[in-house]
Backbone bond lengths (Angstrom), bond angles and torsions (degrees), N, CA, C in turn:
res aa  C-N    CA-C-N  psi(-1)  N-CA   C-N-CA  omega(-1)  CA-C   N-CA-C  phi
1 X - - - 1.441 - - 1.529 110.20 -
2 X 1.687 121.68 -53.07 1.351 115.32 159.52 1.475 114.33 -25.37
3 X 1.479 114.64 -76.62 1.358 118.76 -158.69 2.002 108.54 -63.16
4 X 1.297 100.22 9.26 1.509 88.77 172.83 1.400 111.90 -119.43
5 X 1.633 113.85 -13.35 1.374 123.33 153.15 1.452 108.46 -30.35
6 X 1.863 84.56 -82.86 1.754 109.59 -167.46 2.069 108.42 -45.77
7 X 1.229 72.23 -35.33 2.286 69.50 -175.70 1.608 98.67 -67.99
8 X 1.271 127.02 -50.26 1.494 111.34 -179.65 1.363 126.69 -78.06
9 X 1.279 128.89 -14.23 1.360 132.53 -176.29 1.620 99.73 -132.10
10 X 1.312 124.85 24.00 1.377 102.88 148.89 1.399 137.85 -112.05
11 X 1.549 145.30 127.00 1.067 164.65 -148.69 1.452 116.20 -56.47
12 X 1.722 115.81 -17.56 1.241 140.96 -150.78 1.537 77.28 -112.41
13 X 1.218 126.50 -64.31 1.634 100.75 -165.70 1.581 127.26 -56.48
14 X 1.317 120.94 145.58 1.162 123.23 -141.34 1.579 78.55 -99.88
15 X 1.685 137.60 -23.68 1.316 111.81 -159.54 2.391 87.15 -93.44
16 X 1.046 120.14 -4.45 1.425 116.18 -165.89 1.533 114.24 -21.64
17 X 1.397 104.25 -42.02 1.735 116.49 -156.80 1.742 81.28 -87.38
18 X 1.061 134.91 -9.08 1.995 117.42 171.47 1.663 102.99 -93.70
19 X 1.180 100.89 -23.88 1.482 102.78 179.11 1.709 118.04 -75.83
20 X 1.276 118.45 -19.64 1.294 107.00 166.32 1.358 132.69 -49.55
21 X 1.093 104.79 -63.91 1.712 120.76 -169.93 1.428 103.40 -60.71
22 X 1.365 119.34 -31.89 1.777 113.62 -179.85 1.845 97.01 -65.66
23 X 1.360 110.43 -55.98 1.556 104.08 -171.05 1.258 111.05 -80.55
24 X 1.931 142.88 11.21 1.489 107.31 130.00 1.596 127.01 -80.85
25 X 1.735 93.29 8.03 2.013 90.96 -173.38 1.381 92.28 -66.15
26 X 1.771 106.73 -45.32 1.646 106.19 -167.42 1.249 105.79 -52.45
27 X 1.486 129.40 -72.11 0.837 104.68 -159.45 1.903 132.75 -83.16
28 X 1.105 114.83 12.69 1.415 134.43 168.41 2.020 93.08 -66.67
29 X 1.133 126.85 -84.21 1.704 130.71 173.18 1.596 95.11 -26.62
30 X 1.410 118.11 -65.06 1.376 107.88 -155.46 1.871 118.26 -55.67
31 X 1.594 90.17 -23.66 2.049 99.47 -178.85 1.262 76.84 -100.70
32 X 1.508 166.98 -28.08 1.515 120.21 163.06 0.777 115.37 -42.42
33 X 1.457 140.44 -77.27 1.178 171.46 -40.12 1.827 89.89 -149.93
34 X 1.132 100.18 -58.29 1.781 124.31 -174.96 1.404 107.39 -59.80
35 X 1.703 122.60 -45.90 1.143 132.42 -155.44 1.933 99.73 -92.07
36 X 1.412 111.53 -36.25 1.258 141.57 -168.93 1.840 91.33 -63.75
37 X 1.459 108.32 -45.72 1.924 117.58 -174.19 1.673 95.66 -71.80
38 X 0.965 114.37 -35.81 1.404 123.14 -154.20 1.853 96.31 -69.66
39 X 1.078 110.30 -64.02 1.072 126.02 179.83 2.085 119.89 -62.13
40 X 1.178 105.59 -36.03 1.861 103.61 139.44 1.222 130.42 -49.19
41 X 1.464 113.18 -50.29 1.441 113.58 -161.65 1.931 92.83 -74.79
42 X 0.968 140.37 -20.32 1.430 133.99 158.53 1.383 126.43 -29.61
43 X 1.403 118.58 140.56 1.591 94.99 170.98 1.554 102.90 -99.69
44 X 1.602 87.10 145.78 2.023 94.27 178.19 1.764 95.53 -64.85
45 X 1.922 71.28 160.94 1.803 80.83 -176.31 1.833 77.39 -114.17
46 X 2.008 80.67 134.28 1.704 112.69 159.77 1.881 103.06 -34.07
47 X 1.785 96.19 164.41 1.580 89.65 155.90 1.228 109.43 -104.89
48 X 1.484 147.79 -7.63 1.339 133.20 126.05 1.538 124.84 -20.85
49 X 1.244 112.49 -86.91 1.753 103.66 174.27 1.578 120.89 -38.28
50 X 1.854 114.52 -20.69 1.638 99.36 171.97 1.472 102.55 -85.40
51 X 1.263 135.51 -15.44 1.416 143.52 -143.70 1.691 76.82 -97.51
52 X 1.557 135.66 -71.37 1.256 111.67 -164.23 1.383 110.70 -96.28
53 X 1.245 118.32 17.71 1.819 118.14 160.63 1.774 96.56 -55.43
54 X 1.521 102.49 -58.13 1.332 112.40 -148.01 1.874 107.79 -66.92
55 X 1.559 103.72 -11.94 1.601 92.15 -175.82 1.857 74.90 -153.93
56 X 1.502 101.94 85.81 1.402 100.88 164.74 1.906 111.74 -86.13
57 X 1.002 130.19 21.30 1.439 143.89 161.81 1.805 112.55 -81.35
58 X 1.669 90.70 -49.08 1.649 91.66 176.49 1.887 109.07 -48.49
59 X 1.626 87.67 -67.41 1.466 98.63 -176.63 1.395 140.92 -51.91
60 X 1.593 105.89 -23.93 1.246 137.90 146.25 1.863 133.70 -40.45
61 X 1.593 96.67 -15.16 1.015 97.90 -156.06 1.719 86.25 -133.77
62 X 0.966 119.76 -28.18 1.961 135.02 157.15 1.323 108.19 -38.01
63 X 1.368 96.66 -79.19 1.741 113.60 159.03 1.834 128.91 -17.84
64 X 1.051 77.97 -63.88 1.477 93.54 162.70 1.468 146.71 -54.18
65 X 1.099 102.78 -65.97 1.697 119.58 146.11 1.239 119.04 -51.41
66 X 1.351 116.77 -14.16 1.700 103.16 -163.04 1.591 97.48 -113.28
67 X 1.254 108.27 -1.11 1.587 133.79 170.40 1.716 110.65 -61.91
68 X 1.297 78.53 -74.97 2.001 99.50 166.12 1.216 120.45 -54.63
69 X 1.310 112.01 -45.22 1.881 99.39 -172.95 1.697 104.85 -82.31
70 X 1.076 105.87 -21.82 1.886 104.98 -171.99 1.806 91.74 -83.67
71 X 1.215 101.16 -29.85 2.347 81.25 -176.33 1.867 101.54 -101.57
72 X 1.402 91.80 11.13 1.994 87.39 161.72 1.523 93.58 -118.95
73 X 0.766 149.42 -28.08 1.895 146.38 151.46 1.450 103.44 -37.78
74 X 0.954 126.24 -69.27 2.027 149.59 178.66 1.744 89.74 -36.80
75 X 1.178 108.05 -55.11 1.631 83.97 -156.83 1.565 98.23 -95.55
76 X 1.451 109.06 -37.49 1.638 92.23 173.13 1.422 130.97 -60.95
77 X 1.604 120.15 -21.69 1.292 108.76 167.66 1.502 112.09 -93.37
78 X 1.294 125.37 -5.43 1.433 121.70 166.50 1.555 106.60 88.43
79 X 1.886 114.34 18.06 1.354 106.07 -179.62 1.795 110.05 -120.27
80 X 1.154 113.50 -173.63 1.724 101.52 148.94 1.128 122.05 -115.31
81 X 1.859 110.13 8.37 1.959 90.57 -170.68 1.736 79.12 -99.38
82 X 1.304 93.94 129.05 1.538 100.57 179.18 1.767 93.82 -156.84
83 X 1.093 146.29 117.32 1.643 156.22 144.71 1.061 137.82 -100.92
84 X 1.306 127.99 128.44 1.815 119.44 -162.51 1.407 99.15 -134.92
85 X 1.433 103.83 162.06 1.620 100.05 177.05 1.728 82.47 -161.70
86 X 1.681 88.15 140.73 1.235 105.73 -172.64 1.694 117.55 -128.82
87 X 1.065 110.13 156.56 1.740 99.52 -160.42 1.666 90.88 -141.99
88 X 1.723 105.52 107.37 1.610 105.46 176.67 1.678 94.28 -84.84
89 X 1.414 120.22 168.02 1.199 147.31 144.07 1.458 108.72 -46.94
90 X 1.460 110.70 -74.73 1.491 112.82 -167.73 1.494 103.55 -133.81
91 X 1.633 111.07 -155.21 1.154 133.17 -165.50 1.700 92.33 -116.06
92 X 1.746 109.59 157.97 1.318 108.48 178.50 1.644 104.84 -79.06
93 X 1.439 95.28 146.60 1.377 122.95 -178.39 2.082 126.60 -79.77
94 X 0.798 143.81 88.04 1.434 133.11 -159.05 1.970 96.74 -77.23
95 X 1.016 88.18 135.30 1.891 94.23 171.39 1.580 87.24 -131.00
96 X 1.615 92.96 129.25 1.207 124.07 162.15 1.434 124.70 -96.17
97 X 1.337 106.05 152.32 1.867 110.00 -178.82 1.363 111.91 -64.51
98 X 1.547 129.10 145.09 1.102 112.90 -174.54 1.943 97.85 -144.87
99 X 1.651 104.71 152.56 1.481 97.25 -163.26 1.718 89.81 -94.95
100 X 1.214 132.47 159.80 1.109 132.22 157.04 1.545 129.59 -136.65
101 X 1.034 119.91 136.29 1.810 128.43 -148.26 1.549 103.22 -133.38
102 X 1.374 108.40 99.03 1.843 117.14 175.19 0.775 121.32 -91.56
103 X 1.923 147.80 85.43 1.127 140.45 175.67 1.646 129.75 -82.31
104 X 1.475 132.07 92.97 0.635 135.95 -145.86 1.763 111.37 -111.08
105 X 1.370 107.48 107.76 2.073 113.44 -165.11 1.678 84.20 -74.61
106 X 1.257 135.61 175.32 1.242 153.54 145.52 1.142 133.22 -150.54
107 X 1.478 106.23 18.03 1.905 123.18 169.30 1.524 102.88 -46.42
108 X 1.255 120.38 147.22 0.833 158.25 -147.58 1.935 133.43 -156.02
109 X 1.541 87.33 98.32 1.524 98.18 -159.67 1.965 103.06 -113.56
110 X 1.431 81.38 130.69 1.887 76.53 163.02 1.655 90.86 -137.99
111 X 2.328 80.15 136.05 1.291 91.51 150.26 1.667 108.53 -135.11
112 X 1.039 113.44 174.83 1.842 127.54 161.23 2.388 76.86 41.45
113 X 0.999 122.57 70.34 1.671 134.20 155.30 1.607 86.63 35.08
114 X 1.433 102.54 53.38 1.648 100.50 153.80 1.655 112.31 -153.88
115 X 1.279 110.69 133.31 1.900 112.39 174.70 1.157 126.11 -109.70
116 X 1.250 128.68 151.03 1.249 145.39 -169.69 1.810 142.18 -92.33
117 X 0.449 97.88 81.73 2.028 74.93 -143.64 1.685 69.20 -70.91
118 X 1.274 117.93 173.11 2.003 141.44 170.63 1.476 105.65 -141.15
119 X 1.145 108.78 136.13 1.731 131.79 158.27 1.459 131.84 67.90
120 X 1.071 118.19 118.38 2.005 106.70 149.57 1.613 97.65 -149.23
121 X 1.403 77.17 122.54 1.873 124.83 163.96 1.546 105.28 -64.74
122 X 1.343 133.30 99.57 1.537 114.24 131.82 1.230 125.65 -119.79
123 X 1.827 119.22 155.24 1.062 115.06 178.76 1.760 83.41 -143.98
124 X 1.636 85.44 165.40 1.639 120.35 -171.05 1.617 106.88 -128.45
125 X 1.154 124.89 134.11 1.361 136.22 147.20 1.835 125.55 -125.24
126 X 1.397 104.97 149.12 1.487 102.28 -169.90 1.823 92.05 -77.21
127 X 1.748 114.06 155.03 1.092 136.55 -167.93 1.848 91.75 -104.18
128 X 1.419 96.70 129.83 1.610 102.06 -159.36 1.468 82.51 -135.70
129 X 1.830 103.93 159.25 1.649 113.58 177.76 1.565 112.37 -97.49
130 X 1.264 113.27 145.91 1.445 95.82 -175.75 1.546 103.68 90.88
131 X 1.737 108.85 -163.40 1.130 85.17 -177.00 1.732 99.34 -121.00
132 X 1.268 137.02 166.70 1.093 128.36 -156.95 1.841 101.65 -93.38
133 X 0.931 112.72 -17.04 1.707 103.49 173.90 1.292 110.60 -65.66
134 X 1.428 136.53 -6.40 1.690 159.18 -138.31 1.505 92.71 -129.31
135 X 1.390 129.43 -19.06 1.085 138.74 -150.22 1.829 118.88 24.06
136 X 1.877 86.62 87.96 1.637 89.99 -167.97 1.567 98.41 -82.65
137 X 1.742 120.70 -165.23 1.080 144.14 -167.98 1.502 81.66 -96.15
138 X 1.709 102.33 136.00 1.434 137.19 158.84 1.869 107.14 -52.72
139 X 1.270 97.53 141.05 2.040 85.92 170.01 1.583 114.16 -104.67
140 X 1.606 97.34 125.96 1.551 82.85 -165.63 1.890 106.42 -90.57
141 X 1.278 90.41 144.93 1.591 92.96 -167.45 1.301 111.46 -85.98
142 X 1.376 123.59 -40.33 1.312 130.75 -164.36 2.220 107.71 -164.21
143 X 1.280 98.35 121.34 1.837 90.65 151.33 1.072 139.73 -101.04
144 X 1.387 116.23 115.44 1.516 116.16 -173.12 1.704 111.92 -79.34
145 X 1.497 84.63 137.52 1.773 80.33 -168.35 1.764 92.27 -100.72
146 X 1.527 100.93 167.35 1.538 111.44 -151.69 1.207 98.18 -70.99
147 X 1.347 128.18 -170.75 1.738 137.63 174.05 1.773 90.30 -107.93
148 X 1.675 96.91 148.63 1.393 124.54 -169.20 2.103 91.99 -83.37
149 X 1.284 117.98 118.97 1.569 92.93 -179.27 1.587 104.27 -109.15
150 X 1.910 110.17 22.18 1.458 95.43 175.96 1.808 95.05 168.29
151 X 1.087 108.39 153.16 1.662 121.28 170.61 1.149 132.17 -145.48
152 X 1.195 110.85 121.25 1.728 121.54 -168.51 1.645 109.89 -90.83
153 X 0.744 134.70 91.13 1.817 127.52 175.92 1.784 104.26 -96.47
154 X 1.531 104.50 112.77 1.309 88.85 161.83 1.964 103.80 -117.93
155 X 1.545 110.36 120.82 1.084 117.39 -171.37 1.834 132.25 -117.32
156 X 0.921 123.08 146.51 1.917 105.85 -171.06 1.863 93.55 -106.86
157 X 2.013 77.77 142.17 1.852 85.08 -151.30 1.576 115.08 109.33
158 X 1.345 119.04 -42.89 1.244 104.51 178.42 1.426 145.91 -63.25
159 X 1.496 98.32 6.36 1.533 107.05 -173.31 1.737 101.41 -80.21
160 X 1.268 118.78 -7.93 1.101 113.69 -172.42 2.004 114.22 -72.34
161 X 1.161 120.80 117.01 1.440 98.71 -164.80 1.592 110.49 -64.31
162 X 1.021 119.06 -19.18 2.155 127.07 165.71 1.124 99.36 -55.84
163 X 1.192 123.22 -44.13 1.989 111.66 -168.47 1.253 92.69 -99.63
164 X 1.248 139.03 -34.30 1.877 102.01 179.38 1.634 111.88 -74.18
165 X 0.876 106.46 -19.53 1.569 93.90 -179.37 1.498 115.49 -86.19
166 X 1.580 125.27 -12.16 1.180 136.52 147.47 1.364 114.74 -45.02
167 X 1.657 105.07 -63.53 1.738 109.79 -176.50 1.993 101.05 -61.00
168 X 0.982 124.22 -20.91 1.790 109.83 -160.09 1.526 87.49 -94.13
169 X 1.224 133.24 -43.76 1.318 144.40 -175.14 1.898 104.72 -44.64
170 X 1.455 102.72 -74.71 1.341 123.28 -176.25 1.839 97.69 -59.32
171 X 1.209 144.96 -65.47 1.220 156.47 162.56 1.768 103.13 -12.09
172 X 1.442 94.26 -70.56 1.290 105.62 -168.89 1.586 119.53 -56.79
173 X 1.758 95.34 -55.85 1.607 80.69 143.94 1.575 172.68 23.04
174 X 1.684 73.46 -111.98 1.672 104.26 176.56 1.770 102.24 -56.03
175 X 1.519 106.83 -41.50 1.401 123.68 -159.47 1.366 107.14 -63.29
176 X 1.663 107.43 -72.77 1.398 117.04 152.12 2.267 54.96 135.67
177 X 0.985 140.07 39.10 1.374 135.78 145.74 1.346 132.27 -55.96
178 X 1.233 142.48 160.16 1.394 145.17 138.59 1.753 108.80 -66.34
179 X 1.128 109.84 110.65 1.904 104.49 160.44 1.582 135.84 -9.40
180 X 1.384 89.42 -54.28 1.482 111.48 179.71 1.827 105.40 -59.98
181 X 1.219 125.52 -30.03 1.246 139.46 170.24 1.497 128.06 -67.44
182 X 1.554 90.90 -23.83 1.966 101.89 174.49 1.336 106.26 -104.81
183 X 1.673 122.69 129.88 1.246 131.86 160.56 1.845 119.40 -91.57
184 X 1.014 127.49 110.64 1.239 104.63 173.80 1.800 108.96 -96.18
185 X 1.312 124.34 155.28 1.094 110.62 162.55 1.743 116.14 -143.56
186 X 1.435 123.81 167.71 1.281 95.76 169.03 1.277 145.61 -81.95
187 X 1.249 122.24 167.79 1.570 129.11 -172.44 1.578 105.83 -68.79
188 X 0.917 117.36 119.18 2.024 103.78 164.38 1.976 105.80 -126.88
């Protein structure tokens, strides 16, 4: 081990200056190599977890609902194995106030036993606080919350065909869903 010290780091060897460039190749591979492990030992991310990284509002709001229908499921069937999974379309929508201005010409021309009616002008601008050259805040009028595009119920009890069609009924509902959109199935 000495004598491989002294061969790479001593001043006396005549090849020293060829020996450089091999020992930053080494050690350039050796921190790939390191950084390359590093990055395995990670756990992969699902494409779910990138799907609601990217709109944690959607999922935020899944969550939510699926909160409510499983502890109004819970007490109406009188159990606790009760699980829901819910699948929005989108993210909530903000609708803003908006001014609207109809200008409507209705001159009226005859020539050679024929008339004309001409024009209507409209225009719209959003209704802002303050004054809008200041660039105030928009007024929000209303949020539309997203459409439900599906429901998973898995529930104990549900094999009964009276209670699943209770749960899709009430579900559908609550949801403001089509039936055809709620699955119930049973709990095991």
């Amino acid at each position: 081990m000495n004598k491989i010290k002294e061969a790479i780091f001593s001043s006396r060897d005549p090849t020293f200056h060829k020996k450089i460039p091999i020992i930053i190749l080494l050690l350039v591979i050796g921190i790939m190599i390191i950084i390359t492990q590093e990055d395995e030992t990670q756990e992969p991310v699902s494409n779910e977890q990138e799907i609601k990284d990217v709109h944690p509002e959607i999922s935020l709001l899944e969550r939510q609902l699926e909160n409510k229908v499983t502890s109004l499921l819970k007490k109406a069937l009188g159990t606790q194995k009760v699980d829901v999974m819910i699948t929005l379309s989108s993210g909530e929508r903000l609708i803003y106030e908006r001014n609207e201005s109809i200008q409507q010409d209705s001159g009226e021309e005859q020539r050679d036993n024929q008339q004309s009616v001409s024009g209507r002008k409209s225009t719209t601008s959003e209704v802002v606080f303050g004054q809008a050259s200041l660039n105030g805040d928009p007024v929000l009028k209303y949020i539309e919350k997203p459409p439900v595009s599906g429901v998973l119920i898995a529930a104990e009890g549900s094999e009964s065909a009276g209670v699943k069609k209770q749960i899709i009924e009430a579900v559908s509902k609550a949801l403001d869903v089509s039936t055809h959109r709620v699955a119930v199935i049973p709990y095991h």
